[in-house]
C-alpha positions as CSV (number, residue, x, y, z in Angstrom):
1,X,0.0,0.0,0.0
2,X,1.4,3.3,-0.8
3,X,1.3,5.5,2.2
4,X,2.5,8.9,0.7
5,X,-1.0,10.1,-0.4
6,X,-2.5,9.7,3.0
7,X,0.0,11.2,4.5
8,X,-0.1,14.3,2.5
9,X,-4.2,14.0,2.8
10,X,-3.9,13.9,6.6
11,X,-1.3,17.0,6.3
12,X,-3.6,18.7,4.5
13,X,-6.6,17.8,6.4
14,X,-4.7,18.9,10.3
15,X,-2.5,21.7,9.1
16,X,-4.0,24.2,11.1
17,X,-2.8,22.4,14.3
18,X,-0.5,20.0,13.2
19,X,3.3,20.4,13.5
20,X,6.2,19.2,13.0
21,X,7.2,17.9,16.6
22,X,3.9,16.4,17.3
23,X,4.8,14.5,13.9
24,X,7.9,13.3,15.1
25,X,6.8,12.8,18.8
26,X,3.7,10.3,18.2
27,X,4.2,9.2,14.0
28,X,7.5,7.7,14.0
29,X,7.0,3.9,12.7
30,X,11.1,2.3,13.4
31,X,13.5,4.8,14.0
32,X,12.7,5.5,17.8
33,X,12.7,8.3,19.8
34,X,15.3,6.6,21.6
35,X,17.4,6.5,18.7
36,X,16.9,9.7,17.6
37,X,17.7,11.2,21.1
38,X,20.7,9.3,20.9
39,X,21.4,10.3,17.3
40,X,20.1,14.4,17.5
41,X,20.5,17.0,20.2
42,X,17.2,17.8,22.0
43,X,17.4,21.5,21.6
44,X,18.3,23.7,18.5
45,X,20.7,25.5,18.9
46,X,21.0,28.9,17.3
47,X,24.4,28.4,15.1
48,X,25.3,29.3,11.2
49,X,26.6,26.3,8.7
50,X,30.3,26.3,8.3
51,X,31.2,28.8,5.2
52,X,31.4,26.8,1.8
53,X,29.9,23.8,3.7
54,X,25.9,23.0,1.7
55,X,23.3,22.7,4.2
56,X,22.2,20.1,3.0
57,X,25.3,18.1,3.4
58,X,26.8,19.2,6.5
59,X,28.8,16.3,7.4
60,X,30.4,16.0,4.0
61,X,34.2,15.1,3.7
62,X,37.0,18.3,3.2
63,X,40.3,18.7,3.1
64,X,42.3,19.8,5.1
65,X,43.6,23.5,5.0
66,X,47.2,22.5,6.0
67,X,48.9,18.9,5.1
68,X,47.7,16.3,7.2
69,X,49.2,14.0,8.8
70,X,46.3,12.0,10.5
71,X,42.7,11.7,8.6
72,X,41.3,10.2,11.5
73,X,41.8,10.0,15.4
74,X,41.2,7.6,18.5
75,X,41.2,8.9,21.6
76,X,41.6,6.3,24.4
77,X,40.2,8.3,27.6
78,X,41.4,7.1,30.7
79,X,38.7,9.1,33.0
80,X,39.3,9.0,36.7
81,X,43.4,9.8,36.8
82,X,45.8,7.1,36.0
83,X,48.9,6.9,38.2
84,X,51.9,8.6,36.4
85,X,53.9,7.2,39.2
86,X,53.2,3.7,39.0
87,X,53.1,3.6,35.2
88,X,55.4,5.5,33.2
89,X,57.4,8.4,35.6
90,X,59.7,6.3,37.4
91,X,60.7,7.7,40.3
92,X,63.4,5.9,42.7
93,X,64.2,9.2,44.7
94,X,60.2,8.7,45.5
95,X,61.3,5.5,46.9
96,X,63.7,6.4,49.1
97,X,61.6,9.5,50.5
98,X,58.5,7.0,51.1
99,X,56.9,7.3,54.5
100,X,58.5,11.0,54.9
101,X,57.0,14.6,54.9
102,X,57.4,16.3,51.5
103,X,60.3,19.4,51.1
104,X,58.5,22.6,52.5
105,X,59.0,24.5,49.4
106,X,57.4,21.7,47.1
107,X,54.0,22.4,48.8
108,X,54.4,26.0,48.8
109,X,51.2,27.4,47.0
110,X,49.7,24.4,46.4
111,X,45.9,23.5,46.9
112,X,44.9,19.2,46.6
113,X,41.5,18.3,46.2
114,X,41.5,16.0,49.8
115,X,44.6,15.3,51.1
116,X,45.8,18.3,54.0
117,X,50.1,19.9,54.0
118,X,51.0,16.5,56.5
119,X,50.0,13.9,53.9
120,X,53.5,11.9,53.4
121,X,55.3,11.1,50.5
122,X,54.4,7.2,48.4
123,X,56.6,5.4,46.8
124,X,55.8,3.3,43.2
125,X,53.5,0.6,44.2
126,X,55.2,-1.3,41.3
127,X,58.7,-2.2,38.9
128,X,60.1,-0.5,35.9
129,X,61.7,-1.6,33.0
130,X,63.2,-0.2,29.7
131,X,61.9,-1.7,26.5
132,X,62.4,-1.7,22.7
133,X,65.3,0.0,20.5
134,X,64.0,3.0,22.2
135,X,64.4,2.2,25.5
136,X,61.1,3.6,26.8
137,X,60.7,3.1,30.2
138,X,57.1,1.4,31.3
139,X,55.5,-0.3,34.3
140,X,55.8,-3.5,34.9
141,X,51.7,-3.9,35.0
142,X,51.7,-2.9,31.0
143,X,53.8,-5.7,29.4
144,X,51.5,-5.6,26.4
145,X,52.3,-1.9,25.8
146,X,55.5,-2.2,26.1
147,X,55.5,-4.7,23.0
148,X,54.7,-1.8,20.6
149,X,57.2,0.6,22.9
150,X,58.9,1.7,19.9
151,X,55.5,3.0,18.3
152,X,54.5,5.2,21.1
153,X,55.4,8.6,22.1
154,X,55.2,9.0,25.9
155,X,54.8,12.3,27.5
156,X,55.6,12.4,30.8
157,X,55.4,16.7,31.3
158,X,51.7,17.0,30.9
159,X,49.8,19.3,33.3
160,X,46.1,21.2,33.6
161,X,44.5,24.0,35.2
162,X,42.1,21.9,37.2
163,X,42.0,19.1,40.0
164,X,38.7,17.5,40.3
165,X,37.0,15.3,37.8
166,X,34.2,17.4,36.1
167,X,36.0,20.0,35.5
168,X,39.2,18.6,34.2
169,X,37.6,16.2,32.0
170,X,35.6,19.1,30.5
171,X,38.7,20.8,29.9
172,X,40.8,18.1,28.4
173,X,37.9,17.4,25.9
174,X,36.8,21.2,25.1
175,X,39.2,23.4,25.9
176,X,37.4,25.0,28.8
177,X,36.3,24.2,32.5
178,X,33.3,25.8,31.6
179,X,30.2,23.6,29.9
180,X,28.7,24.2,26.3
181,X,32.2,24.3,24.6
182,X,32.7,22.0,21.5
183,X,34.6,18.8,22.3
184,X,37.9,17.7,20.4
185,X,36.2,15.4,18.7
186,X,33.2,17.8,17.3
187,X,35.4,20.4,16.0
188,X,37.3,17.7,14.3
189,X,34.2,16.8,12.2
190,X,33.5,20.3,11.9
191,X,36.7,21.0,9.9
192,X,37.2,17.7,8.4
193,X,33.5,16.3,7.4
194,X,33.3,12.4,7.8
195,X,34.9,10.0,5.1
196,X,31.8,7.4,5.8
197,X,28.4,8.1,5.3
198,X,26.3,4.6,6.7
199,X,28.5,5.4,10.5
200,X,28.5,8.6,12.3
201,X,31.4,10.6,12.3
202,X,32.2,10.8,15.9
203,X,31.5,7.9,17.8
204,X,31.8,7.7,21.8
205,X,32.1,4.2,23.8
206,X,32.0,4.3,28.2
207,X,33.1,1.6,29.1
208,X,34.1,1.9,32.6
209,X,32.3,0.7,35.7
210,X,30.5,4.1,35.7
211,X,29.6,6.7,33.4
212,X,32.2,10.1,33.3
213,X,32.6,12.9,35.9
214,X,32.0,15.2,33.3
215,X,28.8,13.6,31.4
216,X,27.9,13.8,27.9
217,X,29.4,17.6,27.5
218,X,32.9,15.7,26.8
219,X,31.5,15.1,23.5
220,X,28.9,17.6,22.9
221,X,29.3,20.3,19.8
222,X,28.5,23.0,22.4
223,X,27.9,26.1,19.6
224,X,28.3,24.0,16.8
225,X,25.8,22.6,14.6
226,X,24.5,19.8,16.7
227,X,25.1,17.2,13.8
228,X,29.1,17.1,15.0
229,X,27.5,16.0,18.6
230,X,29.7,12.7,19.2
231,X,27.1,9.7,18.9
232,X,27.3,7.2,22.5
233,X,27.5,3.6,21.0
234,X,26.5,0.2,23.1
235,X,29.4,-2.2,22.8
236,X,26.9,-5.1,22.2
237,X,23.9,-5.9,20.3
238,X,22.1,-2.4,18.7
239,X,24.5,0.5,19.0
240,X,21.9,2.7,19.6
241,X,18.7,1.6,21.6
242,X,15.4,1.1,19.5
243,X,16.9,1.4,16.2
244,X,15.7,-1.8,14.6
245,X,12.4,-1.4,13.4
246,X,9.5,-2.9,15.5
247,X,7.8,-5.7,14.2
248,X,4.9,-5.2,11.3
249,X,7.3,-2.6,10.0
250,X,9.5,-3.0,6.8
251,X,11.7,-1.5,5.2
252,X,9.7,-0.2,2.4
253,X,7.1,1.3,4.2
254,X,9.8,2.5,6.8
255,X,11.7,4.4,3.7
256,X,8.1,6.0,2.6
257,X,7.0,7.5,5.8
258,X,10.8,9.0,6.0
259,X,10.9,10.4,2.7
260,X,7.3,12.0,3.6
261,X,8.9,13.4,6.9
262,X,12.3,14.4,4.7
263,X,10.2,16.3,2.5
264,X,8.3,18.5,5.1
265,X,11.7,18.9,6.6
266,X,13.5,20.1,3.7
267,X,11.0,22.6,2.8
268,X,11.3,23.8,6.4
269,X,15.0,24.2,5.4
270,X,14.5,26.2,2.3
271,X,12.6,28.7,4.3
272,X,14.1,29.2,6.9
273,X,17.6,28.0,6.5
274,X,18.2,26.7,10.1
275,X,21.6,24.7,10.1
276,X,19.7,22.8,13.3
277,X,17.3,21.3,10.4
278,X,19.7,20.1,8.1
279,X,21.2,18.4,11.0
280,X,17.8,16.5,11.8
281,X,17.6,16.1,7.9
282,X,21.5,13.8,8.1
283,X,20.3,12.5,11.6
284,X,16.9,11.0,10.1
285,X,19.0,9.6,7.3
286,X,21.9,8.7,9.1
287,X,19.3,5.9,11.5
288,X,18.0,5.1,8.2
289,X,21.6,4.0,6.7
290,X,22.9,2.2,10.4
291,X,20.1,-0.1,10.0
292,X,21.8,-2.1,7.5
293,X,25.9,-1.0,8.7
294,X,25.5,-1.1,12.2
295,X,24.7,-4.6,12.6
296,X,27.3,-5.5,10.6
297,X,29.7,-3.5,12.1
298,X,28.6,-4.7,15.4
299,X,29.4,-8.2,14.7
300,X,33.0,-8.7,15.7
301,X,32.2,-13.1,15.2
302,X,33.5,-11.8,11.3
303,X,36.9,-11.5,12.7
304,X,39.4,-14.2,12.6
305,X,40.4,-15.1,15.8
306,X,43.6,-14.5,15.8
307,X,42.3,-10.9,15.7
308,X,40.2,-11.5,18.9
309,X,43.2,-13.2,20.5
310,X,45.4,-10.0,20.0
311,X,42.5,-7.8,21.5
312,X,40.8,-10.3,24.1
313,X,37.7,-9.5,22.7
314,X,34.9,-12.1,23.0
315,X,31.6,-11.8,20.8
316,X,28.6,-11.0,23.4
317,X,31.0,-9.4,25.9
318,X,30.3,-5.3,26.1
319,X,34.1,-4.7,27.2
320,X,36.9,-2.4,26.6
321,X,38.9,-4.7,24.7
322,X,35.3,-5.4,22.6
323,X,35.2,-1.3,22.1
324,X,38.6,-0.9,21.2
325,X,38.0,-3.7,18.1
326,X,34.8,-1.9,17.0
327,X,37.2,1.2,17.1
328,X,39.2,0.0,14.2
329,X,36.3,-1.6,12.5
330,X,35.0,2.0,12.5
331,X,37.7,3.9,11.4
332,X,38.0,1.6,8.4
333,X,34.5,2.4,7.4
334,X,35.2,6.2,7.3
335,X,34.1,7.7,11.1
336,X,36.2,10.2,11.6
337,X,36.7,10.6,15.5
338,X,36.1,7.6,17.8
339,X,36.7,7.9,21.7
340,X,36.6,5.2,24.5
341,X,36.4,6.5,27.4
342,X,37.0,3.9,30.6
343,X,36.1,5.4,33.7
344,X,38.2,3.5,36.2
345,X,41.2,5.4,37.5
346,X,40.1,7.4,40.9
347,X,42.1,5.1,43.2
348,X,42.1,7.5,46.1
349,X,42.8,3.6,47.9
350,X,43.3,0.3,46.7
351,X,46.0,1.8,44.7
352,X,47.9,-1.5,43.8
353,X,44.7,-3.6,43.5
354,X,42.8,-1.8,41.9
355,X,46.0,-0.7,39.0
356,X,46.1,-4.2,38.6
357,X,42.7,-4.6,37.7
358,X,42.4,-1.5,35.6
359,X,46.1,-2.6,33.4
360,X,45.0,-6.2,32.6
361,X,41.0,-4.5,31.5
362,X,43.2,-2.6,29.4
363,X,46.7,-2.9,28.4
364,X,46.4,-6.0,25.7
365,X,43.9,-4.2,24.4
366,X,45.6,-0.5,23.7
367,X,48.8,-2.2,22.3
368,X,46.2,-4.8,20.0
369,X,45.0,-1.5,18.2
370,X,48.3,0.0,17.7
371,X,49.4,-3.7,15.9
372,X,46.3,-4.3,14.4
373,X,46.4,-0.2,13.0
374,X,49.7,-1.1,11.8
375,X,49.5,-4.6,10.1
376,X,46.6,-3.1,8.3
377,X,48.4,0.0,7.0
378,X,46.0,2.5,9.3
379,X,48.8,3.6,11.9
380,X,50.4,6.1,9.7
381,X,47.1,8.5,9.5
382,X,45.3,7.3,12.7
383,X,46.1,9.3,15.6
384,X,46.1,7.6,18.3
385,X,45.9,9.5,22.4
386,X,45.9,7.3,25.4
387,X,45.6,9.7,28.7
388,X,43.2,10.8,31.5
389,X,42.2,14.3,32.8
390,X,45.2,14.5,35.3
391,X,47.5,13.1,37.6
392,X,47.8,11.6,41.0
393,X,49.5,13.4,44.0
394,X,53.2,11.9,45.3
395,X,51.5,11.9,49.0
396,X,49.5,9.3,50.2
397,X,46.1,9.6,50.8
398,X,44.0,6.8,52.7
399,X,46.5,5.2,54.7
400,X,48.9,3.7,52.7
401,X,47.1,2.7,49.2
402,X,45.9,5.5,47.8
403,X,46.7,8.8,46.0
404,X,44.9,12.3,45.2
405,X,44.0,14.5,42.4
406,X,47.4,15.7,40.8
407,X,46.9,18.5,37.9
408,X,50.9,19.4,37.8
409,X,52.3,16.8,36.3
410,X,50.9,13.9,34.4
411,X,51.8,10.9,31.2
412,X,50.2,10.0,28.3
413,X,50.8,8.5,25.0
414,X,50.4,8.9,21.6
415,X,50.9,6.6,18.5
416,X,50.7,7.3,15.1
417,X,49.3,10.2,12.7
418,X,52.4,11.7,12.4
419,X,53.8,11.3,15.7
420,X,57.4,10.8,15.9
421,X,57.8,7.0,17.1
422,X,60.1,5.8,20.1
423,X,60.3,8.8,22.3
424,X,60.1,10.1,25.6
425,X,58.9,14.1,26.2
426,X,59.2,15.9,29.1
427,X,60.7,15.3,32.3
428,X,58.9,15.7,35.9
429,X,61.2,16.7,39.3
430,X,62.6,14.2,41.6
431,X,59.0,13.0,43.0
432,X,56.8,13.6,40.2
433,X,55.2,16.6,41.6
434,X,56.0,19.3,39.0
435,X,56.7,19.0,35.4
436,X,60.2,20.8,34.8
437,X,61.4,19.9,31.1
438,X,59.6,20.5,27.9
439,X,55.9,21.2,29.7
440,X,53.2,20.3,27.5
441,X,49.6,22.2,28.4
442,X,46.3,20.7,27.6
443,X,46.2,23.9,25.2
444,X,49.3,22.8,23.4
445,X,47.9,19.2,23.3
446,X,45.0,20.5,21.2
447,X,46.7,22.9,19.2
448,X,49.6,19.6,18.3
449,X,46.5,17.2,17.4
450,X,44.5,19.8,15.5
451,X,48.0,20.3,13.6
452,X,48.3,17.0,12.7
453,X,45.1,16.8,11.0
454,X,46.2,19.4,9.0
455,X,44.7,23.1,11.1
456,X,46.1,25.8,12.7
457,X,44.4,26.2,15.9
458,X,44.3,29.8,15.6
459,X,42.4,30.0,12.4
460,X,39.9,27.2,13.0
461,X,37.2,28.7,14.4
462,X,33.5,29.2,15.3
463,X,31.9,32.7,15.7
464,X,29.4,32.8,18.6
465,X,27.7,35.6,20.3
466,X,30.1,38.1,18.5
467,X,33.1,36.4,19.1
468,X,35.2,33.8,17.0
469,X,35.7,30.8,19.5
470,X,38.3,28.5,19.0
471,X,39.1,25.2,20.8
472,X,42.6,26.8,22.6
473,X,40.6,29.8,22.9
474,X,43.9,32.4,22.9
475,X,46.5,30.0,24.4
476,X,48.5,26.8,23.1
477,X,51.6,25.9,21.1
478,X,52.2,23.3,18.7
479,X,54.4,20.6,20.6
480,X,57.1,20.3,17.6
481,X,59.2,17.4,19.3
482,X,56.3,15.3,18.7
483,X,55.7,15.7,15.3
484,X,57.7,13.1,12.8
């Protein structure tokens, strides 16, 4: 039965009360509202299409302004705070101070998040060791990692502005402390477009024990047209709740009701020329499309099993290992930006224990996508960022297992995209406290990553409320040590 003339008959009959939200509130037939909230931002936010972008097509794939040396990016979010001390800053002078009262003048100024001025100084919980050609210097409780040593660039001079979790995962994701600023990821897609078009182009996973400090606004497009919104994926079965179609629904008469809704929609668009539409225009489309790719991306029993091996994956399993996997299954089908985030890493106590725990979740994993990246010719323009919002304090806090919120020094790593391969960055004083060498800001993280994918940080930008907003607002660097 063809259902487009009494749909235009009914539109015709109710248009003096009938609208467009009632229409998608109570007439959709398979997509889901719970889909599309997942898919589309709730409100519509007052923002203008990117200049030379069509409305129409606001996701379409650009160059670069600059050469590139990543197309793509996977951001490995370690929310919660992993231990610089007990995985990549070795520190044996912390050793031998263990159990004692920090210097006076190390303390002088300086405001924890719990922990009071007598908190004593902790030694490393665990062994170092230098591995590779490179001689990079990793815990022992990442053996996997330190495989692929001689891929990675470790930075061990990192340090924020803030201390507790919210704000400092808002920060390393947006540039700001303060909510409603894009994230990394959405002003990625808002330069770049997506190479894909069946897969969104910024997919999120969480796949910690619970959700972020900082909530969905680590991936929100803040100003931005709401399409560059980082979509939250399910590790298992439909990526996105309710987007099958119900049963008594097929596809035909699922693709005729949409095209009626499309066409109401793109009329909208022509008179008004609200970027916000177009979005829900790609959006509606976009659920359309996954209904066929999704569920074969989803479907990680296609890989050999070698390739599970490598990751640990196991089909059925919603785990890290599974996200990471689905990771490079997406990058290969053209998304753009995919982040894991794995909130795990506040170990305020059960330090050892719960590092442990945390490193054998993760660590085959992170070095299985670096390999797998690699053997498959990927590494070279994926970016890869493994990190966390902060750091954790040299003093103990919790009796003798546990450590605070630690924003002046902290490590992470990067792998590929034009990072240079087998080094170390930075150095941190004798206990870890204070970055000393080569300091790398969370600014000059974001203006080095927007550089690799080809932008200068100071010319991509947003204007909003009067003012052209960038993601380093008026600070940053480009870190040139890391670049190959």
């Amino acid at each position: 039965m063809n259902r487009i003339p009494l749909l235009q008959q009914a539109i015709a009959e109710q248009r003096s009360h009938l609208t467009r939200r009632w229409f998608f509130r109570d007439c959709g037939v398979g997509l889901g509202m719970a889909a599309l909230h997942a898919l589309l931002s709730d409100s519509a936010r007052a923002a203008s299409a990117r200049p030379g972008v069509a409305a129409a097509r606001p996701m379409a794939a650009r160059p670069s302004p600059l050469p590139a040396k990543a197309k793509r990016v996977i951001y490995l979010f370690q929310a919660g705070a992993p231990s610089h001390l007990e995985l990549f800053d070795h520190k044996p002078e912390l050793a031998k101070w263990s159990g004692k009262l920090p210097p006076a003048e190390l303390l002088k100024g300086y405001r924890a998040a719990f922990i009071g001025p007598g908190a004593k100084l902790l030694g490393p919980k665990f062994q170092f060791a230098r591995h590779g050609q490179s001689g990079q210097e990793i815990s022992e409780l990442m053996p996997h990692l330190a495989r692929v040593a001689d891929d990675i660039a470790i930075v061990k001079s990192m340090h924020t502005d803030a201390f507790n979790h919210a704000p400092a995962q808002i920060f390393m994701n947006t540039g700001s402390q303060q909510f409603g600023r894009p994230s990394l990821g959405a002003w990625t897609t808002y330069g770049l477009g997506s190479e894909g078009s069946d897969l969104p182009a910024y997919v999120v996973f969480s796949t910690g024990s619970k959700g972020t400090s900082g909530g969905a606004s680590n991936w929100g497009a803040g100003f931005l047209p709401s399409v560059h919104n980082g979509v939250l994926f399910r590790s298992g079965g439909d990526p996105v709740l309710y987007l099958s179609n119900p049963g008594g629904v097929d596809r035909t008469a699922q693709r005729q009701t949409l095209d009626a809704i499309q066409e109401l929609n793109r009329q909208r668009l022509g008179r008004v020329g609200d970027p916000e539409i177009a979005t829900r225009i790609e959006s509606f489309e976009m659920a359309y499309r996954m209904q066929a790719s999704a569920p074969e991306l989803m479907d990680i029993r296609r890989e050999p099993q070698h390739v599970l091996d490598l990751y640990g994956a196991t089909p059925g399993r919603t785990t890290y290992a599974t996200a990471c996997l689905l990771a490079r299954r997406l990058v290969e089908r053209g998304t753009r930006f995919v982040q894991i985030f794995h909130e795990a890493w506040d170990q305020h106590g059960n330090l050892a224990g719960d590092l442990k725990r945390n490193c054998a979740d993760t660590d085959r994993a992170n070095a299985a996508l670096i390999q797998d990246l690699k053997a498959r010719g990927l590494l070279d323009d994926t970016l890869v960022i493994w990190g966390g919002e902060f750091g954790r304090t040299p003093m103990v806090q919790g009796g003798d297992d546990g450590r605070d919120h630690h924003p002046n020094c902290f490590s992470m790593w990067m792998a590929g995209g034009g990072v240079r391969p087998g080094i170390t960055l930075g150095q941190s004083d004798d206990f870890g406290f204070n970055a000393t060498v080569d300091k790398v800001h969370v600014h000059d993280l974001h203006a080095t990553i927007l550089h690799l994918l080809g932008f200068d940080h100071e010319k991509l930008t947003h204007r909003f409320q009067g003012r052209d907003f960038r993601l380093t607002d008026v600070f940053g660097e480009v870190v040139r040590k890391l670049v190959a």
